[in-house]
C-alpha positions, -999 to +999 in steps of 0.1 A: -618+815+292-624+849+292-637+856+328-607+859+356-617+844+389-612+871+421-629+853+451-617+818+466-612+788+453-613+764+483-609+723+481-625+703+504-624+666+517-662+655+525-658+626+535-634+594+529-636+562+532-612+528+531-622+489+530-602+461+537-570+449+553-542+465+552-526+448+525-556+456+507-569+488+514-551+506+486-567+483+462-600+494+483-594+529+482-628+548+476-633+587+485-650+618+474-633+654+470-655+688+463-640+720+452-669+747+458-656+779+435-671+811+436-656+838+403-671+865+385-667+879+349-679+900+318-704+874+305-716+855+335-715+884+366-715+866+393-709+828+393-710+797+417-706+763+416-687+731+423-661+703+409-667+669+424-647+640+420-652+605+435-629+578+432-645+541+433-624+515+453-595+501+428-605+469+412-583+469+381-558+451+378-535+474+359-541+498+386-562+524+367-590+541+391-627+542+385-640+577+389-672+601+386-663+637+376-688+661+380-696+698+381-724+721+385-723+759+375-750+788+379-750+828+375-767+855+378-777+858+345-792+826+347-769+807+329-763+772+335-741+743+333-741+706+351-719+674+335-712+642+349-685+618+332-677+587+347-648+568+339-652+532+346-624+497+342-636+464+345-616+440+372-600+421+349-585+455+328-595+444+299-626+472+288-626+506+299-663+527+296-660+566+297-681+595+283-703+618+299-735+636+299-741+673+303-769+701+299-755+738+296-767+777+288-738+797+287-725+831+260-695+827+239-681+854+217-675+848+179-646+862+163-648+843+127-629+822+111-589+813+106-558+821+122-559+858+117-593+867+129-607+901+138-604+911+176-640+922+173-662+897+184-701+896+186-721+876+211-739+843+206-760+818+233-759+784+226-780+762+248-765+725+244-772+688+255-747+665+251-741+627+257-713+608+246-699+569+254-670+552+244-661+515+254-623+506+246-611+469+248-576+465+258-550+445+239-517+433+235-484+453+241-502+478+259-527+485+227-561+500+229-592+498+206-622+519+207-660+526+191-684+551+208-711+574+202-721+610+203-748+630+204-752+670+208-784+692+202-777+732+203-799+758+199-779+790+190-788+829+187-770+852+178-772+891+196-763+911+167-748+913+129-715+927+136-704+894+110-727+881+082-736+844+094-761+839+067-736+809+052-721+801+084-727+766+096-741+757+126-750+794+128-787+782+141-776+751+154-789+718+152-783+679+161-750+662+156-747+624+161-726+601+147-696+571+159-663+573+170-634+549+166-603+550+187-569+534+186-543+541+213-510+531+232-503+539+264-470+531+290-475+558+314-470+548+348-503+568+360-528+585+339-540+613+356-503+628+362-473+601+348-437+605+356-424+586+329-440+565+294-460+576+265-492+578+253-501+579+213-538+578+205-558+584+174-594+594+175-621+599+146-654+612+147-676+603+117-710+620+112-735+617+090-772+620+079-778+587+083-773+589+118-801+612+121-773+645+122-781+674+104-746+681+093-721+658+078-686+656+085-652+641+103-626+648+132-596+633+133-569+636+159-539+627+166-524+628+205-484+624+212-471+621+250-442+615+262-429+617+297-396+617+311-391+610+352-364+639+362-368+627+401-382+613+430-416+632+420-407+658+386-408+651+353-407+667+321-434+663+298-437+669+252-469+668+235-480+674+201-517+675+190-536+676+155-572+679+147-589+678+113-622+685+102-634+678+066-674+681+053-702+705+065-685+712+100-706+734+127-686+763+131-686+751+169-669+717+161-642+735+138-609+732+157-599+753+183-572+757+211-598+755+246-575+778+269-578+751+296-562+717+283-545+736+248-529+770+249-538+778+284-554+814+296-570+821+259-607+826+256-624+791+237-629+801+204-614+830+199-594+813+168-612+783+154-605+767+118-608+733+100-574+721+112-550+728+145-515+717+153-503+722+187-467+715+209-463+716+243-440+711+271-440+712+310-417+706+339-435+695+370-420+690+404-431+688+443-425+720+465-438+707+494-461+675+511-494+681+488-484+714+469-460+711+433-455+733+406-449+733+372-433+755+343-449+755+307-447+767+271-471+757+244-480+766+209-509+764+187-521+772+153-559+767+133-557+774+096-579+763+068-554+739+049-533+716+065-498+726+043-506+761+059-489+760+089-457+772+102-437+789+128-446+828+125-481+819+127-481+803+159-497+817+190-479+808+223-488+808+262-459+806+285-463+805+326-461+785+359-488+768+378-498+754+410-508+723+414-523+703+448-528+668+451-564+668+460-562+636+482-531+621+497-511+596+480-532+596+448-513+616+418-545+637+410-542+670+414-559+704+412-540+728+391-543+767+388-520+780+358-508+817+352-500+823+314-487+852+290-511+843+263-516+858+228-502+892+241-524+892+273-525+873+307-542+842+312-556+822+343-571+787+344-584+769+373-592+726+364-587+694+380-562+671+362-532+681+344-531+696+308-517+670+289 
């Protein structure tokens, strides 16, 4: 994320609810939050919008939380984005449905391709719909199995020729659809911010023709947690990540660090290749009734073959964040991280933690 944000970020409560006893109104629990943010950058001038988050009352009975994420952006410049992604668990625990829809207008700069690209950039729009949904079945020893479906339409244009894109792909963009297939293990004790377990997951994305997707390709990714309780409320937390893409890959869906969830404070995109490794680590504890904080240091790395990685070409973000529990007694929080990144300071502003 290139843009910094310089007004206010304020959370707000709207309204909450709670049904049942008192034994039972945990399991009842039901309430929305709204964070209204106003910001301004290079590429969007002015900007305002919203995060929204409601919880439906708990139901499962491995204590995982329904909930309907949403957020809404305009500018200015007329640029747009609105998502909703629901996350939904049966009673019984056994399915889980998640996905999401979203409709967005928005720049991005290109930089080209690989780990050592060009600090020149030139300027691209990409108008985008996107729907994705994924059903995953739970199984034994705390197993997980998955199949979805995606779909994206972009439209893309770019400004100028600083970089010849005559043989890029996805330089006009186009339709991708195609199925996914998951397969995952998880322990942690909560899973928007554990104190202790792991989580291991494996995700592929195959695409094809005969899906009705102009390009043809895979993803694959791998995702390593694990979490170690260091008190009452802190824990220290590892991760390591890899994504692969192989076939006739959209230069949008090649693999790159976000700046939000990977290598936090860098501008999406601005190094993007067929394959990325990433490590990260965090220490999180409470520093007062709502507030916490947390110390982190990450790495990450695209290159174009996978036995091309290594140490001195890493790119690291180190820094410290806030983070506030958006609503009492539920371990889901706001976070707003500060980062040296890639020679240059970073900021990022989400809901849920990192990793």
């Amino acid at each position: 994320m290139n843009y910094f944000l310089i007004c206010l970020l304020i959370s707000l409560l709207l309204s909450q609810t709670a049904w049942g006893e008192d034994s039972e109104s945990e399991k009842a629990f039901s309430r929305w939050a709204v964070m209204p943010v106003i910001a301004r950058g290079e590429e969007t001038d002015w900007q305002f919008g919203a995060l929204l988050i409601h919880f439906l009352p708990m139901i499962s009975v491995d204590n995982k939380q329904s909930r309907i994420l949403g957020a809404t952006f305009y500018t200015t410049r007329d640029q747009y984005f609105l998502s909703v992604a629901p996350q939904i668990y049966t009673r019984d625990g056994k399915y889980a449905f998640s996905g999401g829809a979203s409709l967005r207008y928005w720049p991005a700069n290109y930089y080209g391709i690989g780990n050592d690209s060009s600090d020149e950039s030139m300027k691209y729009e990409a108008k985008q719909n996107e729907l994705q949904i994924h059903v995953e079945r739970s199984l034994k020893h705390d197993f997980q199995v998955g199949v979805g479906f995606r779909f994206l339409r972009e439209d893309i244009e770019f400004n100028n020729t600083s970089f010849d894109v005559s043989q890029l792909s996805g330089a006009d963009g186009g339709l991708v659809s195609g199925l996914s297939f998951s397969l995952k293990r998880d322990t942690r004790d909560d899973i928007d911010a554990p104190y202790r377990g792991y989580y291991m997951a494996y995700l592929a994305h195959l695409y094809d023709t005969n899906f009705a997707s102009d390009y043809s390709y895979q993803s694959h990714e791998i995702d390593l947690r694990r979490y170690f309780k260091t008190g009452n409320k802190s824990t220290f937390g590892i991760a390591a990540y890899l994504r692969s893409t192989r076939g006739d890959t959209p230069f949008r869906e090649l693999s790159s660090p976000d700046g939000v969830l990977i290598l936090r404070g860098i501008e999406n995109g601005r190094y993007r290749d067929s394959h990325m490794l990433s490590f990260q680590s965090e220490y999180r504890f409470p520093i007062a009734k709502r507030f916490g904080l947390a110390i982190f240091a990450e790495s990450a790395q695209v290159s174009d073959q996978m036995n091309q990685f290594s140490i001195d070409n890493a790119k690291y973000s180190v820094g410290s964040g806030i983070r506030w529990q958006m609503i009492p007694g539920r371990r889901f929080n706001l976070r707003a991280d500060f980062s040296y990144v890639d020679k240059g300071v970073g900021f990022v502003v989400n809901v849920g933690e990192a990793f």
